[in-house]
C-alpha positions in Angstrom: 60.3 40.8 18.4 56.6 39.8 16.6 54.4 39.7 19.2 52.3 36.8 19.2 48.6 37.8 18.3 45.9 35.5 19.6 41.9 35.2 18.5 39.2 35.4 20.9 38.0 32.2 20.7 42.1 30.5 21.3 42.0 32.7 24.2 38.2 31.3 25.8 39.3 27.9 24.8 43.0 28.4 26.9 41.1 30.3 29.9 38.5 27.3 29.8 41.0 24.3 30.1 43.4 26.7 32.3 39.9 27.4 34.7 39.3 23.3 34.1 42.4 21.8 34.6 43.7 24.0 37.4 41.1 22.8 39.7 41.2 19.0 38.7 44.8 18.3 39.0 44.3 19.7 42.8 41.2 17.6 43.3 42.9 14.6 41.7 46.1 15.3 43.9 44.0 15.4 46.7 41.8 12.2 45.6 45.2 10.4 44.8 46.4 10.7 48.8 43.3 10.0 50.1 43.1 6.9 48.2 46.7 5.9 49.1 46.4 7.0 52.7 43.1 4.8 52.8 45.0 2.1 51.1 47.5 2.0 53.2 45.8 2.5 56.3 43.6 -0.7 55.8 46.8 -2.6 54.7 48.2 -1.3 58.3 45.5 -2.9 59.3 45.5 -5.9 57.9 49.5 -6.5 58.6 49.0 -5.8 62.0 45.4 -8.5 62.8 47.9 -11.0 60.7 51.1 -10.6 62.5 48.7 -10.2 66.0 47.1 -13.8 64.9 50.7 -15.4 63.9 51.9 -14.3 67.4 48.9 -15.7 69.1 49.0 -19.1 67.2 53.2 -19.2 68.1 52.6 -18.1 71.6 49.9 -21.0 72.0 52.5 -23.5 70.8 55.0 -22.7 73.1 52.5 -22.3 75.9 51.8 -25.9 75.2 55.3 -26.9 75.5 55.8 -25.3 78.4 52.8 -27.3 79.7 54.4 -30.5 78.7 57.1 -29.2 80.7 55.5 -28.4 83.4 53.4 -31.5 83.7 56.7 -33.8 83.3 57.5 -33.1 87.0 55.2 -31.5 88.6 52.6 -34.9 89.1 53.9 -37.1 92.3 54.4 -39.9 90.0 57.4 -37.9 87.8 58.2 -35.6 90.6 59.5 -39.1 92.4 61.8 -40.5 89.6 63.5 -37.3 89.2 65.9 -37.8 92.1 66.2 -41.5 91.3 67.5 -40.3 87.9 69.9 -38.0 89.6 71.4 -40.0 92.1 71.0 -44.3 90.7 72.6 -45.4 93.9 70.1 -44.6 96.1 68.7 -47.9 97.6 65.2 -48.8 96.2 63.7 -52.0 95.6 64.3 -52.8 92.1 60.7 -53.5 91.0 59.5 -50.2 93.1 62.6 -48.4 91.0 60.8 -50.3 87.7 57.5 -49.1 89.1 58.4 -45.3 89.3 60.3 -45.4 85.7 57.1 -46.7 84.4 55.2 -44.3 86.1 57.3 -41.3 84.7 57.2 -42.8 81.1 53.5 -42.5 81.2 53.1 -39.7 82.4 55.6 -38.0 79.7 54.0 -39.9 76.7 50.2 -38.8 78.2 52.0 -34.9 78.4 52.9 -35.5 74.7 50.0 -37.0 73.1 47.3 -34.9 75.4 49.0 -31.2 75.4 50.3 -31.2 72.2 50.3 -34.0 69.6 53.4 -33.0 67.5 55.5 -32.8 70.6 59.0 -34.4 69.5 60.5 -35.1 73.0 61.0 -34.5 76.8 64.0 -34.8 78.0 65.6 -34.3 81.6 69.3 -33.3 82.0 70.1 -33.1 85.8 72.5 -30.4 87.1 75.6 -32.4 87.7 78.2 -32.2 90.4 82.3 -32.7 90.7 82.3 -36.7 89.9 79.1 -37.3 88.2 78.6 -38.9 85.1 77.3 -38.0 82.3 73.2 -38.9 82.0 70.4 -37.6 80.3 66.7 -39.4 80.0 65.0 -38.4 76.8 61.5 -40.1 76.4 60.9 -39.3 72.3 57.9 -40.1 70.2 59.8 -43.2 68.5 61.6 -43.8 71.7 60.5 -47.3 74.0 60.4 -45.6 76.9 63.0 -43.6 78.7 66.5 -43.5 76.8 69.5 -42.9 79.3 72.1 -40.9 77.4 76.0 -40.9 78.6 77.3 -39.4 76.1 75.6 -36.1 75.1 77.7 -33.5 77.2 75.0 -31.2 77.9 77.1 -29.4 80.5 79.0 -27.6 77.9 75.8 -26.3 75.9 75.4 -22.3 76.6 71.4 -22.9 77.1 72.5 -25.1 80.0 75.3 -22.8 81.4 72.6 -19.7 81.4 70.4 -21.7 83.3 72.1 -22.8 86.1 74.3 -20.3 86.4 70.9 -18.3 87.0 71.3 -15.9 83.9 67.6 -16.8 82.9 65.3 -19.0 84.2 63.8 -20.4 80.2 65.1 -20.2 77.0 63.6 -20.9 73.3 65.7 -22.2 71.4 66.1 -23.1 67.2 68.6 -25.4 66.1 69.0 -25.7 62.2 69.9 -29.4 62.7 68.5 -32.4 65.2 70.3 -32.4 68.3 72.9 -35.1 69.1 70.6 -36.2 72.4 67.7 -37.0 69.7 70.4 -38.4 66.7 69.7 -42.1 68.3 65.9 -42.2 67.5 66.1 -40.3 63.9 68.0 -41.2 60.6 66.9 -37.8 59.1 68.0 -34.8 59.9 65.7 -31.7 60.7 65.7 -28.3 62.6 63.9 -28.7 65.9 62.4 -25.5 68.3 62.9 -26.4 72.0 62.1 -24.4 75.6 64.0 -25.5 78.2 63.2 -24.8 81.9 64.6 -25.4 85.0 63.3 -28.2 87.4 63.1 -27.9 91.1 62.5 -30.0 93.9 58.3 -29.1 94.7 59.1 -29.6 98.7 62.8 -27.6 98.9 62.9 -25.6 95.9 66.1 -27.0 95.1 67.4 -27.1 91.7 67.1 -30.5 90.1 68.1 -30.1 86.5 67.0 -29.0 83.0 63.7 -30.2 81.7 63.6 -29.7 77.5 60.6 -30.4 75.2 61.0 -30.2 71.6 59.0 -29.9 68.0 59.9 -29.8 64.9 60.1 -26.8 62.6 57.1 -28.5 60.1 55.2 -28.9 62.9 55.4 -24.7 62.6 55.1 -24.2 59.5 52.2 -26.3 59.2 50.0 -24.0 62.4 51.4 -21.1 59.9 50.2 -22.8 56.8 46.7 -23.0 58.7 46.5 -18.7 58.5 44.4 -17.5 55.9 46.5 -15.0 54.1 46.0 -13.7 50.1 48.6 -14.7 47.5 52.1 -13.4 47.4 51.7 -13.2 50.8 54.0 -14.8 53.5 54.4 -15.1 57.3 58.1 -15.7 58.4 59.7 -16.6 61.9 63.0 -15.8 61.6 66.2 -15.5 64.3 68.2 -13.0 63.2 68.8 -13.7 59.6 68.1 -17.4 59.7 64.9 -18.2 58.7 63.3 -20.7 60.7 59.4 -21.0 59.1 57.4 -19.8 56.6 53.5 -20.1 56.3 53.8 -21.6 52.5 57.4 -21.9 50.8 59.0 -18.6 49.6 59.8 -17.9 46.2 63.4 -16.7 45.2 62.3 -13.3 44.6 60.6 -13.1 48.5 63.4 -14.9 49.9 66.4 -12.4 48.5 64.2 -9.3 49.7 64.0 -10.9 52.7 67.6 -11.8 53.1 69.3 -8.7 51.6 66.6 -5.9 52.8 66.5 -4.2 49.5 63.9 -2.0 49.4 65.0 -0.2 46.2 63.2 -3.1 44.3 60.6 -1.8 42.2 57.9 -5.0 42.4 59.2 -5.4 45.8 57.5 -6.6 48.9 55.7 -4.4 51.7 57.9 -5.9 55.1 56.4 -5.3 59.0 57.9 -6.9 61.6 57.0 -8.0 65.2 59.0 -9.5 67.8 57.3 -12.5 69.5 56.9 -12.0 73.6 59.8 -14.1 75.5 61.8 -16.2 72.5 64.6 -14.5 70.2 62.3 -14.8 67.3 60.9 -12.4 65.0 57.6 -12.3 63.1 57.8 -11.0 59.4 54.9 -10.1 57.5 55.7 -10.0 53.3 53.1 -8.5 50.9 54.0 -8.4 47.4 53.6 -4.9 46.4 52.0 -5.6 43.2 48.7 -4.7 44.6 49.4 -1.7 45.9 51.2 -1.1 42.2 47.7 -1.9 41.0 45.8 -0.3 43.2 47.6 2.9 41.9 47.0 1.7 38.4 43.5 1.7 39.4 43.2 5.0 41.0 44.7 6.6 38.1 43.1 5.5 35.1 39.7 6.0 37.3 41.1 9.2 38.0 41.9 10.1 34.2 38.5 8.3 33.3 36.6 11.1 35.5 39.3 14.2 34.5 37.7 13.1 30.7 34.3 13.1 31.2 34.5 16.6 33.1 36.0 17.9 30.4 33.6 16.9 28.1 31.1 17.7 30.0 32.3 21.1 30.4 33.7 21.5 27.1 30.2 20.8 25.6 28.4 23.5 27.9 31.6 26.1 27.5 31.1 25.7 23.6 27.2 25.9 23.6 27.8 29.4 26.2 30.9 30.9 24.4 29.2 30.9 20.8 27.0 33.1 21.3 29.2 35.5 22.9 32.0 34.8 19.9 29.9 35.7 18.0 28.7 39.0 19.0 31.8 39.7 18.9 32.7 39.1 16.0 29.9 41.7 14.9 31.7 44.6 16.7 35.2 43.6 15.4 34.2 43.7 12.2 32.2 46.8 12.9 35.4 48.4 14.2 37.0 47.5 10.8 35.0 49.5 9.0 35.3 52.7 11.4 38.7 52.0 10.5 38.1 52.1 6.8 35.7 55.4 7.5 32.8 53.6 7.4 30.9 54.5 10.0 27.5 53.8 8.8 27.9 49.9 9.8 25.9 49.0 13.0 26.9 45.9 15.5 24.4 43.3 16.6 22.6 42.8 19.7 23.8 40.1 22.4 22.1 37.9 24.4 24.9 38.2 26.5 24.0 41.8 28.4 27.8 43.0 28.8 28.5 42.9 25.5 25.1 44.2 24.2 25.3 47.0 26.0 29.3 47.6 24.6 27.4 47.2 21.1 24.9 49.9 21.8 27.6 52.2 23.3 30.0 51.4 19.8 26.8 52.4 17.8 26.2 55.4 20.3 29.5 56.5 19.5 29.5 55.7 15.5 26.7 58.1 15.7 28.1 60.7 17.9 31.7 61.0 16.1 30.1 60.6 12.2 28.2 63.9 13.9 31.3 66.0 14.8 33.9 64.6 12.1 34.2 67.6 10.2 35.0 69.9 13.2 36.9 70.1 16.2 36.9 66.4 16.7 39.9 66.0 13.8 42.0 68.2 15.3 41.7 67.3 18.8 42.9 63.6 17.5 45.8 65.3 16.1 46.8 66.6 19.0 46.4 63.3 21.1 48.2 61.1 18.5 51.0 63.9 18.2 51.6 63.7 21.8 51.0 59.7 21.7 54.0 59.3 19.3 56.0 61.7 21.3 55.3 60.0 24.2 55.8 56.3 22.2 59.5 57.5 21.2 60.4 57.7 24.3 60.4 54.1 25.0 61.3 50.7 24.2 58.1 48.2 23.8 60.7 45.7 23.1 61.6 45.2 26.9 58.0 45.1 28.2 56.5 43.1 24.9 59.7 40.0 25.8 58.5 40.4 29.5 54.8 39.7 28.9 55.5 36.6 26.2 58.1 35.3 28.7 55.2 35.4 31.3 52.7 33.8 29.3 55.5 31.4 28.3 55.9 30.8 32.4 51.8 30.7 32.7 51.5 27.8 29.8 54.0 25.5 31.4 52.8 25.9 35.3 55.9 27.9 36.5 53.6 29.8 38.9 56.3 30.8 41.8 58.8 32.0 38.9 55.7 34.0 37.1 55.5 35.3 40.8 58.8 36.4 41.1 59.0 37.7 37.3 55.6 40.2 37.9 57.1 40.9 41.3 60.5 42.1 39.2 58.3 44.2 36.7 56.8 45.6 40.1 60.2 46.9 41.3 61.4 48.0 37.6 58.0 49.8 37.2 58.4 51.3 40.6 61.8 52.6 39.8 61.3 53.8 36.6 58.9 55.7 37.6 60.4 57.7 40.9 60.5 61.1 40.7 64.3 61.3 42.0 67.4 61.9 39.4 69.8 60.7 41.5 70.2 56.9 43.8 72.8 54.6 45.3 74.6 52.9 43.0 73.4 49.9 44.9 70.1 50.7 43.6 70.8 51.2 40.6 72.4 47.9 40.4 69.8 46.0 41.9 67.6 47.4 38.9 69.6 46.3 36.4 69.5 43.1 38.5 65.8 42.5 38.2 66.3 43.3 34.1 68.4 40.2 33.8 66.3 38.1 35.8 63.6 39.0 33.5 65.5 39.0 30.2 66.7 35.5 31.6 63.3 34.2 31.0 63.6 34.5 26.8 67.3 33.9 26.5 67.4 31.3 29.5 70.8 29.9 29.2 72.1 32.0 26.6 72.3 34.8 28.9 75.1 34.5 31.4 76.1 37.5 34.2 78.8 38.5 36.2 78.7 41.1 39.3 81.9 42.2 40.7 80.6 45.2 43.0 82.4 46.6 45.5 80.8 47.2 49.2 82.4 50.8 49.0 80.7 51.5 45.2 77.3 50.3 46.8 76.8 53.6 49.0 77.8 56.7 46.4 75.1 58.2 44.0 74.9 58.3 41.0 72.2 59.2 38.0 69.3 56.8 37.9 68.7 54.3 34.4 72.9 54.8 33.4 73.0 51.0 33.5 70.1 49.5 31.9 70.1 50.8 28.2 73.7 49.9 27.8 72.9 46.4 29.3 70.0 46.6 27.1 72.3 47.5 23.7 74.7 44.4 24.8 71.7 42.4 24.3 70.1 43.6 21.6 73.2 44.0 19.5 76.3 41.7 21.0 73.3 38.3 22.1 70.8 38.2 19.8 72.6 38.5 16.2 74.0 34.9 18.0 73.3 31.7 18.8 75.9 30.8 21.3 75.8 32.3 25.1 77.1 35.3 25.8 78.7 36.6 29.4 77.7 40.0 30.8 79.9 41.3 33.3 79.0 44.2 35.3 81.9 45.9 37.7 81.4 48.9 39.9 84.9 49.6 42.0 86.2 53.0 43.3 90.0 53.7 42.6 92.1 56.3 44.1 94.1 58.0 41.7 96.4 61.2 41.9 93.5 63.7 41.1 91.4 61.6 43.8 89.1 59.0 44.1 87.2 57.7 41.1 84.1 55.3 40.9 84.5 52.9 37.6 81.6 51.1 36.2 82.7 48.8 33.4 79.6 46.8 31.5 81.6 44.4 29.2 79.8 41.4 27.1 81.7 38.8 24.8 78.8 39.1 22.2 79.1 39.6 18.5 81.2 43.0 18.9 81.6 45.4 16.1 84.0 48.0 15.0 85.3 51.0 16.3 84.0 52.9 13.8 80.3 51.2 14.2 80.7 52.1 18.0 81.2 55.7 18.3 79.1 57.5 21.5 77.1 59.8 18.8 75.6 57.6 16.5 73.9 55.6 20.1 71.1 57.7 22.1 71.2 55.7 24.6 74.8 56.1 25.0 74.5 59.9 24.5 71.8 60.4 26.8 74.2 58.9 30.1 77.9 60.8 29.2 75.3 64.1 28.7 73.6 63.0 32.4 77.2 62.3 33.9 78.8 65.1 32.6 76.0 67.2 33.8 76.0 65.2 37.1 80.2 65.5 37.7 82.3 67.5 36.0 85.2 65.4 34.8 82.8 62.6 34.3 83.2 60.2 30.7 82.0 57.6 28.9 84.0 55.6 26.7 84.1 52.6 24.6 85.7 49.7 23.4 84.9 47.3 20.7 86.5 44.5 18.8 84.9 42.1 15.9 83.1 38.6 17.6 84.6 39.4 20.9 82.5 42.0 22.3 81.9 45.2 23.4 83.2 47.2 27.1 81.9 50.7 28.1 83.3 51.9 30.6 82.1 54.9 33.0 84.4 57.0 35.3 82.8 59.3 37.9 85.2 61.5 40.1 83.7 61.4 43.8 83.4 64.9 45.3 82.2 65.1 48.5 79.0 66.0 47.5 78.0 62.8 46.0 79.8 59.9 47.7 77.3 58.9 49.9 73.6 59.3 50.6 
C-alpha cells in the first residue's frame, strides 16, 4: 500500500487547526450549556413568579366569594330570614316577614356590589327534610330581589349530597353551561365558577342549608387578561381536560398541544403546571418555544462568529511564526538532497528559531566531519549497517504496521479518539507479543493475537472484512508455537480480500478431536476470498507457510500443514497437532 507522504507545512497547518479546534469545540460545548442552563434557569423563573401571580389573583377571587358568602348570613339582618326561608309557616307578622326579606335582599346585593362587583349570584338552598318542598332563594344581578325556586331539585346535585352528608365542608365548582337555578334570569347561556358552603345556625351550630355564590367564566378570563405576560404566551385554568379560562384566546396550534400533550412537536410549547390550593383546578403556564429555538439560534451563530475570529486571529500569528521556521527548513531539506547527490559542499542557513539553528550547525558539523573520513573506514562501516539493515528489513512486513498507522491517522482526522485508543492499545499488545522472548504459548494467546490483528486490519477494510471464531474451551489451554496464526490470516488478506471488492468471511476454528492414534488439536483458517489453484497454492512456493509446518514439525512429530484451494471460493489451511503429554497444557 503507497503510503501517504505529507509536506511540513500540511502537517503545521493540520497540528494548528487540530491544537485550535480541539480546544474550541470544548469551550463552545461548555459555553453552549451554560447558556442553555442560564436560559432555562431564568425561564424557570419566570414560569414559576407567573404561575405564583395567576394563583394569587384566582385565590383572591375566590376569597372574595367566599366573603360574599360568608357575609350573606352571618349579619343579624340575613342570619334572621334564613329560618323564615326554611320553615314559611312559622307565624310572623306579614309586614315584619316583608321587613326581614327586605333586609336580606340588601344585604346580599351590598355583599355583591361591595366584595366583588362581577359577582353573578347568591343563592340559599336549605337542607330539606321527609315532606318538604322543594325551595331555593337566588338573589341574581338581574334578579328584583329574592327569586323563590320550586323547581330546581338541588337535592339530587352531588355538590349538595357531599355537603350534607359531611364529605366536605366547600366545594368549587365549574359548570360548562348556566345552571337551571340561574336559566330564569338569562337568555344566554355561559359557564359559571361557583363555591358553595354550608350555613349554620350562629347560636346552635346547626346546619341550615347550602349558601352558593357564583361568577362567570369572563369574569376570569378578564383578571387573567389583566397579567402581563410576552406573546405566544398563555395562562390556562383547566379541570381535568376541560378548559375553563385562558388569559387571551388560544390559537389552534396551543390549544391541540394542550389537549393532546404532544411534546414531540418541534415549534412546540414549554408547559408547567400548578395546582391551585383548595378547588380541582389546575394552572397551566404555555410558552411558545420559538424563543428558546432562537435563543439557540443566537448562541450558535455568536458562537460560530467567535470560533472565526479565533481562527483568524490565530491563523494570522501561526502563519507570521511558522514561516520562518518552514523555511529553515526548507534550507536543510534541500541541503540533505544534495548529501544525497554527494554533494556535500552545500551549507544550511541559520534560524531564528534556536532548535532548528542549532540542527543546521550540527548537519554542517557533520557535512564536514563525514566529507573528512569518506575515503576510509567510514564506507565500509555503512556497508556493514545497511547489510544488516536489509537483513534485518527482510524479515518483516511494513505492510501491516504502514495500514495500521494510516488507519490511525484516518481515526485521528475524523475524532474517533476512544477507537484510536483501543487501536494503539492493540498495537501495544501485538508489539508486546511479538516481541516475547518465549517460542511457545497457549493457543488462547495465540488467538487473542490474531484477535487484535483483525481488529486493527478492520480499520482499513471496515466492512469488507468479516470473522468467525469457533474455539473450543479445551483448545484454549494447550501450547502451541507462537505467530502460526497471523501470517496465514495475513496471506487470506492480502491475496483472497484485497484482489476484491466484495466482503470476504474469515473463519478461524481451533477444536481437539480424539482419533484412534489419540487426541489431535485442529486449527482450520478458511476465507471465501478470491481463491486460487491448487497448483498456485502449494506449501513451498509460500514462506510464510513454510516457516509454520517447519516450526510444527519441529514442535510435534506427526504435526502437518495442509491446504485447500478452489477458484473465487477461497482458500482453507488446515493445521493438525497430535497432543503428547508434554504439550497439552501450560
Amino acid at each position: 500500500m503507497k503510503i501517504r507522504k505529507d509536506s511540513l507545512k500540511s502537517n503545521l497547518y493540520f497540528i494548528f487547526i487540530l491544537s485550535i479546534s480541539i480546544p474550541t469545540i470544548i469551550l463552545t460545548i461548555v459555553i453552549f450549556f451554560y447558556m442553555r442552563s442560564q436560559y432555562n434557569s431564568q425561564l424557570d423563573r419566570d414560569i414559576r413568579n407567573q404561575l405564583n401571580s395567576s394563583s394569587i389573583t384566582i385565590s383572591k377571587i375566590l376569597t372574595n366569594m367566599r366573603s360574599a358568602n360568608e357575609s350573606s348570613f352571618i349579619s343579624s339582618q340575613a342570619f334572621n330570614a334564613l329560618p323564615l326561608f326554611i320553615n314559611p309557616s312559622l307565624e310572623v307578622d306579614p309586614l315584619r316577614l316583608n321587613q326581614i326579606r327586605r333586609n336580606y335582599e340588601e344585604i346580599v346585593y351590598k355583599n355583591m356590589f361591595n366584595i366583588r362587583q362581577d359577582i353573578e349570584a347568591v343563592s340559599f338552598f336549605p337542607y330539606l327534610k321527609e315532606g318538604d318542598d322543594i325551595n331555593s332563594f337566588i338573589v341574581s344581578r338581574t334578579s328584583e330581589g329574592v327569586y323563590t325556586d320550586r323547581e330546581y331539585d338541588y337535592y339530587n346535585q352531588s355538590w349538595y349530597k357531599d355537603i350534607k352528608d359531611e364529605n366536605s365542608s366547600e366545594q368549587v365548582l365549574y359548570n360548562k353551561e348556566l345552571p337551571p337555578y340561574l336559566s330564569h334570569f338569562y337568555v344566554d347561556d355561559f359557564p359559571i365558577i361557583s363555591i358553595v358552603d354550608e350555613v349554620q345556625n350562629l347560636n346552635t351550630g346547626k346546619p341550615l342549608g347550602i349558601m352558593r355564590t357564583d361568577i362567570r367564566v369572563s369574569d376570569l378570563e378578564k383578571e387573567l387578561g389583566n397579567i402581563i405576560v410576552e406573546d405566544d404566551t398563555y395562562i390556562v385554568v383547566c379541570q381535568d381536560k376541560d378548559i375553563i379560562a385562558t388569559s387571551s384566546p388560544l390559537d389552534s396550534y396551543a390549544r391541540y398541544f394542550l389537549e393532546e400533550n404532544d411534546n414531540n412537536l418541534i415549534h412546540g410549547y414549554t408547559k408547567v403546571s400548578q395546582d391551585i390550593p383548595k378547588t380541582p383546578f389546575t394552572l397551566y403556564y404555555l410558552k411558545s418555544k420559538s424563543d428558546a429555538i432562537f435563543a439557540l439560534i443566537f448562541s450558535i451563530v455568536l458562537l460560530i462568529f467567535a470560533i472565526l475570529m479565533e481562527t483568524e486571529i490565530g491563523f494570522s500569528i501561526f502563519r507570521r511564526q511558522s514561516k520562518e521556521m518552514i523555511v529553515s527548513l526548507n534550507s536543510i531539506i534541500e541541503t540533505m538532497n544534495e548529501y544525497k547527490k554527494g554533494n556535500l559542499e552545500a551549507r544550511a542557513h541559520g534560524s531564528r528559531v534556536k532548535d532548528i539553528d542549532k540542527f543546521s550547525h550540527s548537519l554542517n558539523d557533520m557535512a564536514i566531519k563525514l566529507k573528512n573520513t569518506i575515503d576510509n573506514e567510514y564506507i565500509a562501516v555503512i556497508d556493514r549497517k545497511t547489510a544488516q539493515y536489509n537483513a534485518l528489513q527482510s524479515q518483516i512486513n511494513p505492510h501491516f504496521f504502514y495500514n495500521t498507522l494510516n488507519g490511525f491517522i484516518a481515526l485521528n482526522r475524523m475524532g474517533e479518539q476512544k477507537k484510536l485508543e483501543k487501536s494503539i492499545i492493540s498495537l501495544t499488545k501485538l508489539f508486546r507479543y511479538t516481541c516475547a522472548d518465549t517460542d511457545y504459548v497457549a493457543f488462547e494467546e495465540e488467538f487473542k493475537f490474531v484477535r487484535e490483528y483483525l481488529k486493527l486490519q478492520k480499520i482499513k477494510y471496515e466492512d469488507r472484512l468479516l470473522v468467525n471464531f469457533d474455539i473450543s474451551d479445551e483448545a484454549k489451554i494447550i501450547l502451541v508455537p507462537r505467530l502460526i496464526l497471523q501470517p496465514i490470516v495475513e496471506n487470506a488478506i492480502i491475496h483472497g480480500l484485497e484482489p476484491v471488492s466484495r466482503a470476504v468471511t474469515i473463519s478461524i476454528s481451533a477444536n481437539v478431536f480424539k482419533t484412534s492414534y489419540g487426541d489431535n488439536l485442529l486449527i482450520v483458517v478458511k476465507d471465501d476470498g478470491c481463491g486460487c489453484s491448487s497448483e498456485d497454492l502449494q506449501i513451498n512456493n509460500s514462506i510464510a507457510l513454510a516457516n509454520i509446518q517447519s516450526r510444527i514439525q519441529i514442535f510435534s512429530q506427526g504435526g502437518i500443514l495442509t491446504s485447500k484451494s478452489e477458484k473465487d471460493k477461497g482458500v482453507e489451511i488446515y493445521i493438525s497437532i497430535p497432543l503428547e503429554e508434554r504439550v497439552k497444557k501450560i
